[in-house]
py3Dmol code that shows the C-alpha trace and the ligand (Angstrom):
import py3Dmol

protein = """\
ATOM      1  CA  UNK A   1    -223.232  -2.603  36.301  1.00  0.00           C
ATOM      2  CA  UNK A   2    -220.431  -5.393  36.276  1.00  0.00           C
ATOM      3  CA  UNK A   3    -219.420  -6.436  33.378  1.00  0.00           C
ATOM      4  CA  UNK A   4    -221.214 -10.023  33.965  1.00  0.00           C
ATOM      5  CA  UNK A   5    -224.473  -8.615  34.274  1.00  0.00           C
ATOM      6  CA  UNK A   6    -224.374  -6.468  31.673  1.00  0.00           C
ATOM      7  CA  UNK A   7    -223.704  -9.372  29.650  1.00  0.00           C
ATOM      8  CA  UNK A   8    -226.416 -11.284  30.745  1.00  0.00           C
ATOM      9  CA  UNK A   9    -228.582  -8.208  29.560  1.00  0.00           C
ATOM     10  CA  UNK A  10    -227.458  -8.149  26.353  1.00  0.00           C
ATOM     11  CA  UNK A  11    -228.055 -12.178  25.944  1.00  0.00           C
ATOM     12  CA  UNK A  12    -231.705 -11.725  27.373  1.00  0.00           C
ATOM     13  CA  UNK A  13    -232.613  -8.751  24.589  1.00  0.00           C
ATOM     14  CA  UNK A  14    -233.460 -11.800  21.939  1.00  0.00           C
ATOM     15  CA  UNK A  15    -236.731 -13.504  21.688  1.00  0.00           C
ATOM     16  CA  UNK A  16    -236.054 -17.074  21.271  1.00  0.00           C
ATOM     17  CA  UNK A  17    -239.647 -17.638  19.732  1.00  0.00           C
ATOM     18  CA  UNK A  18    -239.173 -14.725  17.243  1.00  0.00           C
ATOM     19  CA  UNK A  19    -235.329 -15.745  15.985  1.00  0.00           C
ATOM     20  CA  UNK A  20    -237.022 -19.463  15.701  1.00  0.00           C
ATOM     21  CA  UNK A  21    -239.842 -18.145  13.341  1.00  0.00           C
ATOM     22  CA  UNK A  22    -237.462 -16.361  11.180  1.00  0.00           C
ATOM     23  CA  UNK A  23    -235.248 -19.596  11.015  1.00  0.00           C
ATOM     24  CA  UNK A  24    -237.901 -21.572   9.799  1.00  0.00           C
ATOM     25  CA  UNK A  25    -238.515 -19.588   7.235  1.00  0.00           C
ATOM     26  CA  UNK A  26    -235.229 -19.019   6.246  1.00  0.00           C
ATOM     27  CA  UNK A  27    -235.174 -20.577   3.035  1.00  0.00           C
ATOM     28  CA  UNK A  28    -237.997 -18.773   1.500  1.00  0.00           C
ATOM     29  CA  UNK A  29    -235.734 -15.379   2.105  1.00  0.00           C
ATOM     30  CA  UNK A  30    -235.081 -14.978  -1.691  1.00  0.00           C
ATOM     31  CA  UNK A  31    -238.558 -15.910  -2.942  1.00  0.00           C
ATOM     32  CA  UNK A  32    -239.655 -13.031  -4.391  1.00  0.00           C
ATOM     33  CA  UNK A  33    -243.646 -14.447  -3.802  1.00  0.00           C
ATOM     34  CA  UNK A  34    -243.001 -16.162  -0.437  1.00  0.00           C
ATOM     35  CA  UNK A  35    -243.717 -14.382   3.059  1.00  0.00           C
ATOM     36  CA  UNK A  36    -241.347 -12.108   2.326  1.00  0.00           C
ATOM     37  CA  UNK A  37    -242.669 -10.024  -0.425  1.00  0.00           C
ATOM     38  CA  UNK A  38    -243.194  -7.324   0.984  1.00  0.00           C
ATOM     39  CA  UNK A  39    -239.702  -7.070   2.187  1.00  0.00           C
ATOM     40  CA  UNK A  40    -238.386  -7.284  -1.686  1.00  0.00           C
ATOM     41  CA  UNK A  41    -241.190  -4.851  -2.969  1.00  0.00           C
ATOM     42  CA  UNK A  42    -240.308  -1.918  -0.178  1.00  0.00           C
ATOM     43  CA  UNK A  43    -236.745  -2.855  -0.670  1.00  0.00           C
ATOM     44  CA  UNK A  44    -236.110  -0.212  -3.314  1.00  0.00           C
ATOM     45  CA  UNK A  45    -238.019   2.751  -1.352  1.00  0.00           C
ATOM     46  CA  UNK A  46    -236.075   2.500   1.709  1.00  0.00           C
ATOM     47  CA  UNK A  47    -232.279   2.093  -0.487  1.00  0.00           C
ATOM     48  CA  UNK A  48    -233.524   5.336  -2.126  1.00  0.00           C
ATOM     49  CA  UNK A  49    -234.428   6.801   1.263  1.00  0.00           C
ATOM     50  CA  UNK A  50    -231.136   5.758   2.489  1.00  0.00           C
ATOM     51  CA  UNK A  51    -228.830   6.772  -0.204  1.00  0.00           C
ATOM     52  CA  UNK A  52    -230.431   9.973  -0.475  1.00  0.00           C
ATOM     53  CA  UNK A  53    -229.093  10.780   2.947  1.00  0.00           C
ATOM     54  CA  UNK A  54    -226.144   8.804   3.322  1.00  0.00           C
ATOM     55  CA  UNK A  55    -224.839   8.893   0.208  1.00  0.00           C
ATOM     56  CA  UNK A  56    -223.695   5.063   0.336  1.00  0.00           C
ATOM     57  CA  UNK A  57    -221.114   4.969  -2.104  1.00  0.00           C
ATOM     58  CA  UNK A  58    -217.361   3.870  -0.648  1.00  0.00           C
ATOM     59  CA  UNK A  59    -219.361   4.218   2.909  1.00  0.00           C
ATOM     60  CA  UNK A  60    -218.975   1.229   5.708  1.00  0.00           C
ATOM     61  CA  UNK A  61    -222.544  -0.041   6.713  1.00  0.00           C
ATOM     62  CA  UNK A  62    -223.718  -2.357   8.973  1.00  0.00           C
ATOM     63  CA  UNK A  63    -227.264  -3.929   8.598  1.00  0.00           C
ATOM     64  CA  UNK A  64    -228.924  -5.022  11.834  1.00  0.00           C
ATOM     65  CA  UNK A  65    -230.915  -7.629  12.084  1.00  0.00           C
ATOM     66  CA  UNK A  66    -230.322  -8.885   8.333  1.00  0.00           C
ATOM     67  CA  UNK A  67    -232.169 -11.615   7.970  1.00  0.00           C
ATOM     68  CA  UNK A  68    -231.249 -13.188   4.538  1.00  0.00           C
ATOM     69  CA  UNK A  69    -229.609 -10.152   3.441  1.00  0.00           C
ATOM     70  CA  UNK A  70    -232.380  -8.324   1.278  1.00  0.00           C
ATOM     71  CA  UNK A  71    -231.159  -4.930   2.436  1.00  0.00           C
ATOM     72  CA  UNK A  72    -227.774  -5.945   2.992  1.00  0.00           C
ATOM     73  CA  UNK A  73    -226.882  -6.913  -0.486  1.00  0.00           C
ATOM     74  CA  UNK A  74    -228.522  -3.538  -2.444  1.00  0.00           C
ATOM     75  CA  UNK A  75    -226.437  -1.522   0.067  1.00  0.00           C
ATOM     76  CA  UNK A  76    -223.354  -3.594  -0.897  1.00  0.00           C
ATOM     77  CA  UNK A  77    -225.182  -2.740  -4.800  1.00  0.00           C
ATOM     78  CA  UNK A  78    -225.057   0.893  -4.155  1.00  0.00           C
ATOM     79  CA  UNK A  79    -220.587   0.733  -3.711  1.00  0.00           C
ATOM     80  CA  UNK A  80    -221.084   0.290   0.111  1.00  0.00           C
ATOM     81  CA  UNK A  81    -218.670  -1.849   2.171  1.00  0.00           C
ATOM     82  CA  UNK A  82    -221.606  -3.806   3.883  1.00  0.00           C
ATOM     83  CA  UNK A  83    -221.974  -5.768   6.672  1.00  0.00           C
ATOM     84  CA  UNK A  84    -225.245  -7.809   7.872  1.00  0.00           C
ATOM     85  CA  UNK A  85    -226.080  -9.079  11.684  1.00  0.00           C
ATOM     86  CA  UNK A  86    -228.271 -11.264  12.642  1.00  0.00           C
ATOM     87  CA  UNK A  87    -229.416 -13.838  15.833  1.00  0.00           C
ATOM     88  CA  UNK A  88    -230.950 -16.467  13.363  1.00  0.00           C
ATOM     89  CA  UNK A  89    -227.575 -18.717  12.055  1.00  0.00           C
ATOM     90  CA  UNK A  90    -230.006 -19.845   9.473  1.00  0.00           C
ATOM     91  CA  UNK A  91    -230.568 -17.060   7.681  1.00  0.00           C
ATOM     92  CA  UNK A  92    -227.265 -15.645   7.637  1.00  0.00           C
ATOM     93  CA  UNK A  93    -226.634 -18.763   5.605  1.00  0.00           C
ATOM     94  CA  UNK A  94    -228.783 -18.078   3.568  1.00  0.00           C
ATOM     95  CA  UNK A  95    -227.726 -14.836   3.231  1.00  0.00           C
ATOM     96  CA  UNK A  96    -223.854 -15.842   2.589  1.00  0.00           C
ATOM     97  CA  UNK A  97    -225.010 -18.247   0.231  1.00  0.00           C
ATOM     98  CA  UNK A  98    -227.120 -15.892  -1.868  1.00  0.00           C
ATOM     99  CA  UNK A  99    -223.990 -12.926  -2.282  1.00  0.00           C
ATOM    100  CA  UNK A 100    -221.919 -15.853  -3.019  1.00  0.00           C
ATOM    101  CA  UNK A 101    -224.286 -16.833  -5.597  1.00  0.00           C
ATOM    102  CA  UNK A 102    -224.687 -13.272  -7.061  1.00  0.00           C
ATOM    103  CA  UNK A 103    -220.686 -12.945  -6.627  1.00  0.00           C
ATOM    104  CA  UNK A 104    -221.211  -9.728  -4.357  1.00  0.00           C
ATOM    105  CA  UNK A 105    -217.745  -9.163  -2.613  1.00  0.00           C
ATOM    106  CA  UNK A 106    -218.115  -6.207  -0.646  1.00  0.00           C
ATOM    107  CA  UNK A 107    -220.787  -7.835   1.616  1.00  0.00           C
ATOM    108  CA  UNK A 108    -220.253  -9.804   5.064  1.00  0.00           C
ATOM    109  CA  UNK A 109    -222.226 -11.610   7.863  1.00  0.00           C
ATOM    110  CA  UNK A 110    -221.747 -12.367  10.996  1.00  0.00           C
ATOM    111  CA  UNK A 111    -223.553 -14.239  14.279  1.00  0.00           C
ATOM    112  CA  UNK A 112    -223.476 -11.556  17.096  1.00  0.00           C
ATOM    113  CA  UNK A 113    -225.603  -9.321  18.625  1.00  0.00           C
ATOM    114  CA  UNK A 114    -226.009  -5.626  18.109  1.00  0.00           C
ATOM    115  CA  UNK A 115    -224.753  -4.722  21.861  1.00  0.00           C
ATOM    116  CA  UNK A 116    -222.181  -7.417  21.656  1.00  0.00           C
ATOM    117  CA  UNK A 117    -220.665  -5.465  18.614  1.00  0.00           C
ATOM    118  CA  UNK A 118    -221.093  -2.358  19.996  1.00  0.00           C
ATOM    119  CA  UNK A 119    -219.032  -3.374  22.818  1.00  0.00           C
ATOM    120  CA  UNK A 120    -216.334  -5.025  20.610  1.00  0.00           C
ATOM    121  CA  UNK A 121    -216.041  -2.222  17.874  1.00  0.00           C
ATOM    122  CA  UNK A 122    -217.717   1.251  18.827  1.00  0.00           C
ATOM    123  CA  UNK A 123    -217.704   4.245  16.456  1.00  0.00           C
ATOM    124  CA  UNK A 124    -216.421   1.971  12.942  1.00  0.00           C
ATOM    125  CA  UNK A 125    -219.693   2.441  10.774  1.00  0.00           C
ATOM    126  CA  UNK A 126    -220.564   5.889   8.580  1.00  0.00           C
ATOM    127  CA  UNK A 127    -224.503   4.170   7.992  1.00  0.00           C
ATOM    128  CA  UNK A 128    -226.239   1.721  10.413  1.00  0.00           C
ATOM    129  CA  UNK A 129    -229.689   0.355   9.431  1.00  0.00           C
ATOM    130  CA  UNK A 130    -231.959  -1.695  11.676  1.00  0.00           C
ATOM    131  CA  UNK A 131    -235.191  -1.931   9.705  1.00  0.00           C
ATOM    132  CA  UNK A 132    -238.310  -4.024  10.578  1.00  0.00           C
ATOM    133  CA  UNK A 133    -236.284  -5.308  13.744  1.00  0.00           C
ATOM    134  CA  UNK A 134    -237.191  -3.592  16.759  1.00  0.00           C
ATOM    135  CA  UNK A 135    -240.581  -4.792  16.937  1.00  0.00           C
ATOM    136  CA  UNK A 136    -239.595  -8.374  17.149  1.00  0.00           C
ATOM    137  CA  UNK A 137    -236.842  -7.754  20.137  1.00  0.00           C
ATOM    138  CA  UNK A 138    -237.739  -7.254  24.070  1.00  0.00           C
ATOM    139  CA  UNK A 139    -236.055  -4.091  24.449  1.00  0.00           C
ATOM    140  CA  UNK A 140    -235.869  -2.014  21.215  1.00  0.00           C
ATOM    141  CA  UNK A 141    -234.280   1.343  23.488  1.00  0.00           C
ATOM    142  CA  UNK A 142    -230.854  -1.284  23.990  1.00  0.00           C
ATOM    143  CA  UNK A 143    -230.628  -2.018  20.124  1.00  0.00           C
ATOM    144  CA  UNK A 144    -230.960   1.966  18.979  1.00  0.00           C
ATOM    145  CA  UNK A 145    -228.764   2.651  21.881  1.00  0.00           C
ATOM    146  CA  UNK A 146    -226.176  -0.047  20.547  1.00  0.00           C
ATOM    147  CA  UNK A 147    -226.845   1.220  17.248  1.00  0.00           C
ATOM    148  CA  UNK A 148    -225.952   4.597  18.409  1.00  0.00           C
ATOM    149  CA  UNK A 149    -222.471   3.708  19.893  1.00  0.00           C
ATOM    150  CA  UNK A 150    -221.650   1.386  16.744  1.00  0.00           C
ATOM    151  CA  UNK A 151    -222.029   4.792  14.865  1.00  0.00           C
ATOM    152  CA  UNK A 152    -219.175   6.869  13.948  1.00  0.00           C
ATOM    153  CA  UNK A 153    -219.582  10.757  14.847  1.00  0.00           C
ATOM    154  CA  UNK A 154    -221.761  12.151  12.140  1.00  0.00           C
ATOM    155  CA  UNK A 155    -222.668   8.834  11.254  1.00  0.00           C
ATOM    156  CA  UNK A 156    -226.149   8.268   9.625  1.00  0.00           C
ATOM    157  CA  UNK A 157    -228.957   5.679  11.137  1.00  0.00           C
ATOM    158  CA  UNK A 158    -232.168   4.521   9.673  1.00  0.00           C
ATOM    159  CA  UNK A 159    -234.721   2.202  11.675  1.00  0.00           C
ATOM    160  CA  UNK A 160    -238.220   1.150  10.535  1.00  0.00           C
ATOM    161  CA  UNK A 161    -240.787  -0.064  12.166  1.00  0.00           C
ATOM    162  CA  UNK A 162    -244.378  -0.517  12.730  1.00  0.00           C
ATOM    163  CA  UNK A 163    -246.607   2.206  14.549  1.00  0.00           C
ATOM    164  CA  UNK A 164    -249.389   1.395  17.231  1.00  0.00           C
ATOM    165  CA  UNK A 165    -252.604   2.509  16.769  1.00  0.00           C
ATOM    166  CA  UNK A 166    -256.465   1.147  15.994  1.00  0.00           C
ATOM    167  CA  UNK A 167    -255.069   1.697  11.878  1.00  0.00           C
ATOM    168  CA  UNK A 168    -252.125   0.096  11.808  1.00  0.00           C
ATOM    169  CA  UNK A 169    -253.308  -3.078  14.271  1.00  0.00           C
ATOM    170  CA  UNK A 170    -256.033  -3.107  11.096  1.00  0.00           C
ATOM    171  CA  UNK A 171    -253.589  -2.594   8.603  1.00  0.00           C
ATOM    172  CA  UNK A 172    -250.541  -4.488   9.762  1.00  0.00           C
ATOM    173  CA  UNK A 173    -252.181  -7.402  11.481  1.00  0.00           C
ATOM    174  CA  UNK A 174    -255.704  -7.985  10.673  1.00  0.00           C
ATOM    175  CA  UNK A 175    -255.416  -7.561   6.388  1.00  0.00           C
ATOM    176  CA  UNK A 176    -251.674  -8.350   5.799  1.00  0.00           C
ATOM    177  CA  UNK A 177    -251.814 -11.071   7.663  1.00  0.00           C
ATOM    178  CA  UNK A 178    -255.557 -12.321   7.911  1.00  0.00           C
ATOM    179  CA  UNK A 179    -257.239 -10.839   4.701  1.00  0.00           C
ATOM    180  CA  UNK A 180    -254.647 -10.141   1.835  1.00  0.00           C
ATOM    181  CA  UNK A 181    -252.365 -12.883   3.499  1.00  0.00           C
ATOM    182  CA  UNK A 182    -249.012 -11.136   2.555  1.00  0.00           C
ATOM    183  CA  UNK A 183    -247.180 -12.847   5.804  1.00  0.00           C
ATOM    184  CA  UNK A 184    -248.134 -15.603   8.117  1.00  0.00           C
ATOM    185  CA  UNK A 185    -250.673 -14.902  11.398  1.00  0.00           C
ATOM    186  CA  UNK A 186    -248.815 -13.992  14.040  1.00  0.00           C
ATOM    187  CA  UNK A 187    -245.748 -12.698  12.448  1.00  0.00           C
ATOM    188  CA  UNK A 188    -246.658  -9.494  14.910  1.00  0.00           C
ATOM    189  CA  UNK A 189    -247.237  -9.033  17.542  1.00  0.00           C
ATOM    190  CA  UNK A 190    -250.000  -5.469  18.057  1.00  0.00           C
ATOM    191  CA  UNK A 191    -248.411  -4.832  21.479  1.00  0.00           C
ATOM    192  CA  UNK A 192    -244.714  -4.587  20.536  1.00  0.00           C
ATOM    193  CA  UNK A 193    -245.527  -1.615  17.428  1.00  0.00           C
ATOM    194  CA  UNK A 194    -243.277   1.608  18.271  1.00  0.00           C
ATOM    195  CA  UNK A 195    -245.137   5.200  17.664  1.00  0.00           C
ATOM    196  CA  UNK A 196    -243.026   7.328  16.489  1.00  0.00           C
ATOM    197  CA  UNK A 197    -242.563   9.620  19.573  1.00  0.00           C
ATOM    198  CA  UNK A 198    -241.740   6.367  21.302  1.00  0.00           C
ATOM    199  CA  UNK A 199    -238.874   5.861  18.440  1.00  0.00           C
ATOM    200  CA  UNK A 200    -237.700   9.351  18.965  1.00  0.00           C
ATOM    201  CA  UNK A 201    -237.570   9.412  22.561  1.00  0.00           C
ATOM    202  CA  UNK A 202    -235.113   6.006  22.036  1.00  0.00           C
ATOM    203  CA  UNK A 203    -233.186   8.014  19.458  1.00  0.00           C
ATOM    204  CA  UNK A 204    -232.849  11.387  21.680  1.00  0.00           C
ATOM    205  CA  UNK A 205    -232.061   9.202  25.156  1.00  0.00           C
ATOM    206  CA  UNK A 206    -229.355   7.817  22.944  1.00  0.00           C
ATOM    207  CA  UNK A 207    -228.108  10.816  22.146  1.00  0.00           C
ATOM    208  CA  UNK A 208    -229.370  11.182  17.731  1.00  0.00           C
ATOM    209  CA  UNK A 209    -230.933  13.501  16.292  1.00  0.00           C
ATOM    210  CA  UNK A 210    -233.600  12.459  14.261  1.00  0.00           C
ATOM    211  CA  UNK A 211    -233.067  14.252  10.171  1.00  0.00           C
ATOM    212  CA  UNK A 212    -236.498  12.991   8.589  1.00  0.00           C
ATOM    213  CA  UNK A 213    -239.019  10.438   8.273  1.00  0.00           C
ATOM    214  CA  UNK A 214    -241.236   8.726   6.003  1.00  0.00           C
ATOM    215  CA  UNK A 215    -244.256   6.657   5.824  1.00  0.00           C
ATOM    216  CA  UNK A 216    -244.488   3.419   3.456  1.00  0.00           C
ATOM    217  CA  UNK A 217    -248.277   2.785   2.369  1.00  0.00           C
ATOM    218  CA  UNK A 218    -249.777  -0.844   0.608  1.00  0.00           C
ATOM    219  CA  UNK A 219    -252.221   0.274  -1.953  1.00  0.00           C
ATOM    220  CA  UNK A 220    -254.497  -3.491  -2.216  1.00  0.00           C
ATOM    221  CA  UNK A 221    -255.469  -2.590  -5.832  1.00  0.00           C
ATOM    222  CA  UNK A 222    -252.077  -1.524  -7.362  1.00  0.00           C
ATOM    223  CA  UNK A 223    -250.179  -3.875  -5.329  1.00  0.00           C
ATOM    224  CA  UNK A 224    -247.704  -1.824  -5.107  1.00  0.00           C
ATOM    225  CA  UNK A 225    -245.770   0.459  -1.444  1.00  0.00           C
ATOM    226  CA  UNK A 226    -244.753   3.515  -2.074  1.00  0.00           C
ATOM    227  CA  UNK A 227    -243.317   6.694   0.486  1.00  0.00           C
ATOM    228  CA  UNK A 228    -245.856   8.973   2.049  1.00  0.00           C
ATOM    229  CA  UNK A 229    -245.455  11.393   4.584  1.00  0.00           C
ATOM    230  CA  UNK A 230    -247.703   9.513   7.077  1.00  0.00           C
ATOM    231  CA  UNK A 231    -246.313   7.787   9.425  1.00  0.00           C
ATOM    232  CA  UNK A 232    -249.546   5.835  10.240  1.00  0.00           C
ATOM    233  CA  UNK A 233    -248.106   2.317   9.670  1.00  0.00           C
ATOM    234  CA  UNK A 234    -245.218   1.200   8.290  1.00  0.00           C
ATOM    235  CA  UNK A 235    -242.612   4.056   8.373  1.00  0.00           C
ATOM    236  CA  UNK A 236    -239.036   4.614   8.340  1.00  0.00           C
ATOM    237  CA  UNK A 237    -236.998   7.505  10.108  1.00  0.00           C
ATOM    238  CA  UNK A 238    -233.387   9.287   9.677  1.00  0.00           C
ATOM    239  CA  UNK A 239    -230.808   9.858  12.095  1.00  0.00           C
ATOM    240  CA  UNK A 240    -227.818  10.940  12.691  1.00  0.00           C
ATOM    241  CA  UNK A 241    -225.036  10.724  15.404  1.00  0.00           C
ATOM    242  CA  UNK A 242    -223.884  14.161  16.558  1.00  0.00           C
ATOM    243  CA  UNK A 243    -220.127  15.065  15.368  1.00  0.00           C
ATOM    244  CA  UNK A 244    -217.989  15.546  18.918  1.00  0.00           C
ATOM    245  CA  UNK A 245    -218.296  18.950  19.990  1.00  0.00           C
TER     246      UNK A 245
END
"""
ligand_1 = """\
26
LIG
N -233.949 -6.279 8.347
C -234.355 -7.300 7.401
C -235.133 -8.435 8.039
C -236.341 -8.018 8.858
S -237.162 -9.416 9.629
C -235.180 -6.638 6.304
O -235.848 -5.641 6.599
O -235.171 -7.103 5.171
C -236.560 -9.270 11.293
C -235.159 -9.844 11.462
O -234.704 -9.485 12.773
C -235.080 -11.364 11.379
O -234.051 -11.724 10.489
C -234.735 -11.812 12.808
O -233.950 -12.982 12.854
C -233.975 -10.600 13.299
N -233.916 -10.443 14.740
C -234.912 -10.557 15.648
N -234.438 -10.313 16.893
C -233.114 -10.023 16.756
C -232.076 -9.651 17.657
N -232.305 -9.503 18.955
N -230.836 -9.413 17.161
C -230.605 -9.524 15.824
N -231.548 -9.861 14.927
C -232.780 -10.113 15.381
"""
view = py3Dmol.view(width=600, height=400)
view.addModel(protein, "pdb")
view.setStyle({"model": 0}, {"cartoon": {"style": "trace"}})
view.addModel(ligand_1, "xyz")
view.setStyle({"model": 1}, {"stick": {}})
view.zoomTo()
view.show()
């Protein structure tokens, strides 16, 4: 592949429609009560989940697919150097403006996109997340492959997404978005949900080997997420990046 095409491949692996429905919201980011609730209430599962493997502390992370920084900032929190990507210029603003704000130092954004950066500055990050991303992107298999090379051998990765089945198109679409109204209708879309074996076959073609997994459940009543081991709906998985032989 020349070098032109392959750029024009990484440039077409962003959906204009999703990036513009995450910039219009962009200002609710830090509203605890807004849309993105459930992004601030599983926030504290998945830092556990990650720390707990990764042990973040003095480590180099880079966040993909940011958004206004939710994740970004408690990995800075946790004594990470951290680093948050987005496509939506918006939000990054927002996200700049909120660690500014909060006076987090160790925490930077930047415009670019995941293959772009992999191409740029392979093998510089001990932890790269990409979490409730790759079901808003045409071709999720580029962005864990990306994610792979931005890796450093022995590096840890975490994605989370969205599984496909008759249970989570319920779950997912029809009540959090149509009953309990927890997002907006049509923030996603049923056909673009990863099963796992889908994510693992990404991760394994990419060359990762995939350390553990959990499943993040809604209980209505309690209001509250919390890990399970089924991976049903929402879930979250582990990887990690081989050392060199
Ligand atoms: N990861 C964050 C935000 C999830 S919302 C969190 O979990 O808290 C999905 C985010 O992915 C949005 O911020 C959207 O702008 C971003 N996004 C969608 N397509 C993208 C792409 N191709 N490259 C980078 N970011 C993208």
């Amino acid at each position: 592949m020349t070098s032109e095409s392959s750029t024009q491949t990484r440039q077409q692996n962003v959906d204009a429609a999703e990036i513009d429905k995450f910039s219009q919201l962009a200002h609710k980011w830090w509203d605890k009560e807004s849309e993105f609730k459930p992004l601030h209430d599983i926030n504290p599962l998945r830092l556990q989940f990650i720390d707990d493997h990764a042990s973040l502390a003095g480590k180099k992370v880079l966040d993909v697919g940011c958004g206004g920084g939710i994740l970004t900032e408690a990995l800075a929190g946790r004594s990470a150097s951290a680093t948050g990507i987005d496509m939506a210029k918006k939000s990054l603003k927002i996200a700049q403006l909120h660690a500014l704000e909060e006076k987090v130092g160790n925490v930077h954004y930047r415009l670019v996109s995941v293959e772009d950066l992999a191409a740029e500055t392979p093998a510089q990050y001990d932890v790269v997340t990409c979490m409730e991303m790759l079901e808003h992107v045409p071709d999720p298999a580029s962005i864990v492959r990306a994610c792979a090379h931005l890796a450093k051998p022995g590096g840890w990765l975490f994605f989370s997404t969205i599984n496909r089945n008759p249970k989570s198109y319920l779950q997912a679409v029809v009540a959090a978005e149509y009953l309990l109204q927890l997002m907006p209708r049509g923030t996603h879309d049923y056909q673009k949900f990863i099963t796992p074996a889908e994510l693992g076959r990404m991760c394994r073609q990419a060359g990762l080997d995939w350390a553990a997994s959990s499943g993040l459940t809604y209980n209505p009543l309690s209001r509250q997420y919390h890990l399970c081991t089924n991976l049903d709906v929402n879930y979250m998985i582990a990887c990690r990046k081989p050392t060199a032989a």
